[in-house]
C-alpha positions as CSV (number, residue, x, y, z in Angstrom):
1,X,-52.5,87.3,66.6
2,X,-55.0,85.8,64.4
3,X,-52.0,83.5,62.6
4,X,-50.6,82.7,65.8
5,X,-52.0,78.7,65.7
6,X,-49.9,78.1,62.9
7,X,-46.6,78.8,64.2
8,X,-43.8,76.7,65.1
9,X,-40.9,76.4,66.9
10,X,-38.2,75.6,65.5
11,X,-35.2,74.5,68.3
12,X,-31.6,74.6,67.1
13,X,-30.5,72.8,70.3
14,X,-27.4,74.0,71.9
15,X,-24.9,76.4,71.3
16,X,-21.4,75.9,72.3
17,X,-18.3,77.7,71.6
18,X,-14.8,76.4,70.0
19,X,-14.1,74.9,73.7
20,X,-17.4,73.4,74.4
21,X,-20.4,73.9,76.1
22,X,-21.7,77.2,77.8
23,X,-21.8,77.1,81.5
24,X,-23.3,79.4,84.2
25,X,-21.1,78.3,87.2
26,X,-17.7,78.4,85.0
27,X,-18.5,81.7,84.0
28,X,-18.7,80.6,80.2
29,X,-22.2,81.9,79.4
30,X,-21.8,84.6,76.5
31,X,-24.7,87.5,76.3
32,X,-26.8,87.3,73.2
33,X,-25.7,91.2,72.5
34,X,-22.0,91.0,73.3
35,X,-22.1,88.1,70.6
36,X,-24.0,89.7,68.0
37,X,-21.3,92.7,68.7
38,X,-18.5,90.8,68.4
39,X,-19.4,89.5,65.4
40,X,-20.1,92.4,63.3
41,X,-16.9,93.6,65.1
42,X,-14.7,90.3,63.9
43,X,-16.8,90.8,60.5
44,X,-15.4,94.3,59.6
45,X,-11.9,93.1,61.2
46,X,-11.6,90.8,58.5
47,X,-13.1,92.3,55.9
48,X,-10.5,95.2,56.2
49,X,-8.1,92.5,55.9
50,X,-9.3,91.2,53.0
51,X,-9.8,94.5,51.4
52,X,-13.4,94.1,50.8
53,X,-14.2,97.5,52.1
54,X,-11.8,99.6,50.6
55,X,-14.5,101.3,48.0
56,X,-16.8,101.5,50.8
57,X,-18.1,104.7,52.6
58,X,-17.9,104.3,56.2
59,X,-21.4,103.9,56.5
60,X,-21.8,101.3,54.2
61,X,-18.7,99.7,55.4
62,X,-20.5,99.6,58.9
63,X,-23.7,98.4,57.2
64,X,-22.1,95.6,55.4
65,X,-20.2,94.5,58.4
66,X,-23.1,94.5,60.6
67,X,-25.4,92.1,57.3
68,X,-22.1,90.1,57.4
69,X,-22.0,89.6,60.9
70,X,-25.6,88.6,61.3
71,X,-25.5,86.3,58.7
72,X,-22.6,84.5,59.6
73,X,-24.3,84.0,63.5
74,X,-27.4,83.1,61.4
75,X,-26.2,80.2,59.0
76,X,-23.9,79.0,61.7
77,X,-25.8,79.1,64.6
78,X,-26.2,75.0,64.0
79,X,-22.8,74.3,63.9
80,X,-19.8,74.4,66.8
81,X,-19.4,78.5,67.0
82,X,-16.1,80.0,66.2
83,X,-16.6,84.0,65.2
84,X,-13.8,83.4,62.6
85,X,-14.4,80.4,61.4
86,X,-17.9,81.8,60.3
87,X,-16.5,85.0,58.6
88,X,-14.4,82.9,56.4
89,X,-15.4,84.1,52.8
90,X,-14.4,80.8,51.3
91,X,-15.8,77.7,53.3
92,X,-19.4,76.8,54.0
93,X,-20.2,80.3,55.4
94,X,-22.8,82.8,55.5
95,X,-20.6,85.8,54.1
96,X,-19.2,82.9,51.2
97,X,-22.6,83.1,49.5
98,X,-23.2,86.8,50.8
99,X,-19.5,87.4,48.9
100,X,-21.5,85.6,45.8
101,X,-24.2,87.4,45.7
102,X,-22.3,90.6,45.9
103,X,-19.7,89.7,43.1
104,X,-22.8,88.6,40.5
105,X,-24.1,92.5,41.5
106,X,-20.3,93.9,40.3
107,X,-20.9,91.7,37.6
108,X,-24.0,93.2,36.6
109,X,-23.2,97.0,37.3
110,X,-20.2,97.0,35.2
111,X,-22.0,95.4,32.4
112,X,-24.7,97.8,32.5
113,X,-21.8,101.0,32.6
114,X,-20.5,99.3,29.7
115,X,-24.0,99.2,28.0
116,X,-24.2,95.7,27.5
117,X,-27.4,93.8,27.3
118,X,-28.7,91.6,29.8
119,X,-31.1,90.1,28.0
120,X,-33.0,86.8,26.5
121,X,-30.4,84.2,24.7
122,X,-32.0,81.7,22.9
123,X,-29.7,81.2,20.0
124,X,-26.7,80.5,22.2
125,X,-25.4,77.2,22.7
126,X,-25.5,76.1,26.8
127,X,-22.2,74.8,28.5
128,X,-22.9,71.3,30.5
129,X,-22.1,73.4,33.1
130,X,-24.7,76.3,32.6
131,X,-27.2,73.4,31.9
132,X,-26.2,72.4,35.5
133,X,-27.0,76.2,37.4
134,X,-30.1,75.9,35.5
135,X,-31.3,72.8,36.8
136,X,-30.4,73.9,40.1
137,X,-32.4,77.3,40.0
138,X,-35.3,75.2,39.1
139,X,-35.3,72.8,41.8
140,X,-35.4,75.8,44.6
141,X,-38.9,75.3,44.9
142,X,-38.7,72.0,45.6
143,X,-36.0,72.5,48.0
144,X,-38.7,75.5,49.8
145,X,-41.3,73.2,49.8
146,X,-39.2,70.1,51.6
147,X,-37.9,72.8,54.0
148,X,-41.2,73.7,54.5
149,X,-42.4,70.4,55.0
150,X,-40.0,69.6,57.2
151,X,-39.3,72.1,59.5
152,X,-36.1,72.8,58.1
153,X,-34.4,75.7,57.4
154,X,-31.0,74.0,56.8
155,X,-32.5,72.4,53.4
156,X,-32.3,75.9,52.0
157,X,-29.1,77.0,53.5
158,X,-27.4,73.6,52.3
159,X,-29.3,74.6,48.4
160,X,-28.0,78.1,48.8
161,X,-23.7,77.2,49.5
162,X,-24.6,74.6,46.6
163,X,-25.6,77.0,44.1
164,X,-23.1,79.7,45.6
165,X,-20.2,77.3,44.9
166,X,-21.4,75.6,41.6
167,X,-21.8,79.6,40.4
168,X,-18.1,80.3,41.6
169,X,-16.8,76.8,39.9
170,X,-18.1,78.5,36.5
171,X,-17.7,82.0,37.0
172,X,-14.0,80.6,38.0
173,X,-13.9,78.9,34.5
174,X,-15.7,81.0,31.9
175,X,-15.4,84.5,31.2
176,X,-18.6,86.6,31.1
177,X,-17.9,90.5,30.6
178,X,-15.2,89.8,27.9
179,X,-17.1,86.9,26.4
180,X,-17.1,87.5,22.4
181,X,-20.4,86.1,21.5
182,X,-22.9,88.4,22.1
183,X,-25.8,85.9,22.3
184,X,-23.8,84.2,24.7
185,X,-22.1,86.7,26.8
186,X,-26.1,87.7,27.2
187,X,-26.6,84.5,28.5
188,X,-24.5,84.0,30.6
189,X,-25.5,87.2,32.1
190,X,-29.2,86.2,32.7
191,X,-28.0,83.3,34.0
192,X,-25.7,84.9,36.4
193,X,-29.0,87.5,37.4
194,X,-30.5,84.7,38.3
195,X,-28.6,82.8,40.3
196,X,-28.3,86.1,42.5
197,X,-31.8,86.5,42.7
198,X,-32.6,83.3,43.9
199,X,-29.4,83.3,46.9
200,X,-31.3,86.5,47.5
201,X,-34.8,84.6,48.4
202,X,-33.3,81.6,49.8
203,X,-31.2,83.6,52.5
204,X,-34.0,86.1,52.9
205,X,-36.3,82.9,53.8
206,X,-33.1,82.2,56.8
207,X,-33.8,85.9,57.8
208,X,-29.8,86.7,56.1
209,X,-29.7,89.7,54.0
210,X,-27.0,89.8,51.4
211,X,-24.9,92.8,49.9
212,X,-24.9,94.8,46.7
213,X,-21.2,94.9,47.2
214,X,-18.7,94.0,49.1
């Protein structure tokens, strides 16, 4: 290909599993496929535990196992592998900010059902802690362009779990949907479309897709 000189390889060094390194001879070498398997297997597993499916078609529960999965594999593939460790919806975790993502979308859905408007805010007063999100949605390019710069992709994954958990700090705090103010339940409700639409880009620069739901 015409673009392939400006390629590059990116090595993420070795892989090793909750008990240590992969080796040939002791028979601990684990096939690329039976991994990726077993962790959309362990991904729907505990997604059933936690409920997360029970609204779900089977076909989208399948789908969103298999984009949980993957993205757990992806975001930890740096980091001492433990399937379950990397499903867990609550730590530093691919399917944390996927869960994010997906909870902004509910978010969003039942507020247009309920004909509520998503719009501009200008008039409403900012939270120092909405002040904060927005200061972190405008430094993603930044954070692109030193990933970028320095081969490396774990800039935006770190960015991403940072806005994921400052977002479910304030979403934790602040009610949105039953918010009284109109101007700024609206703006907390651009806000909130934002932040989802940037997770979105910075995991789809990792090759992670997130869900609508979940």
């Amino acid at each position: 290909y015409d673009w392939s000189d400006h390629i590059t390889h990116l090595s993420y060094g070795m892989v090793e599993l909750p008990n240590g390194k992969m080796k040939s001879r002791e028979g601990t070498v684990v096939d690329a496929d039976d991994l990726i398997d077993d962790m959309v297997r362990t991904a729907r597993e505990m997604s059933d535990e936690l409920g997360k499916l029970d609204d779900c078609t089977e076909d989208e529960a399948a789908a969103i196992s298999r984009m949980v999965g993957l993205g757990a594999l992806k975001y930890f593939i740096l980091k001492v592998f433990d399937p379950r460790e990397s499903i867990d919806f609550n730590g530093n975790t691919g399917p944390f900010i996927q869960y994010t993502h997906a909870r902004i979308r509910s978010v969003l859905r039942k507020a247009q059902e309920a004909g509520i408007a998503c719009g501009e805010a200008s008039a409403a007063a900012y939270l120092p802690e909405e002040v904060a999100l927005v200061k972190q949605l405008a430094d993603y390019p930044n954070v692109v362009k030193a990933a970028a710069e320095n081969f490396a992709p774990s800039i935006v994954a770190a960015y991403a779990y940072e806005l994921a958990k400052q977002y479910n700090a304030y979403y934790h705090d602040h009610s949105i949907l039953r918010e009284e103010d109109a101007a700024v339940r609206a703006m907390r409700l651009r806000l909130s479309e934002q932040v989802a639409r940037v997770i979105r880009l910075a995991m789809r620069l990792l090759g992670i897709d997130v869900p609508e739901r979940m």
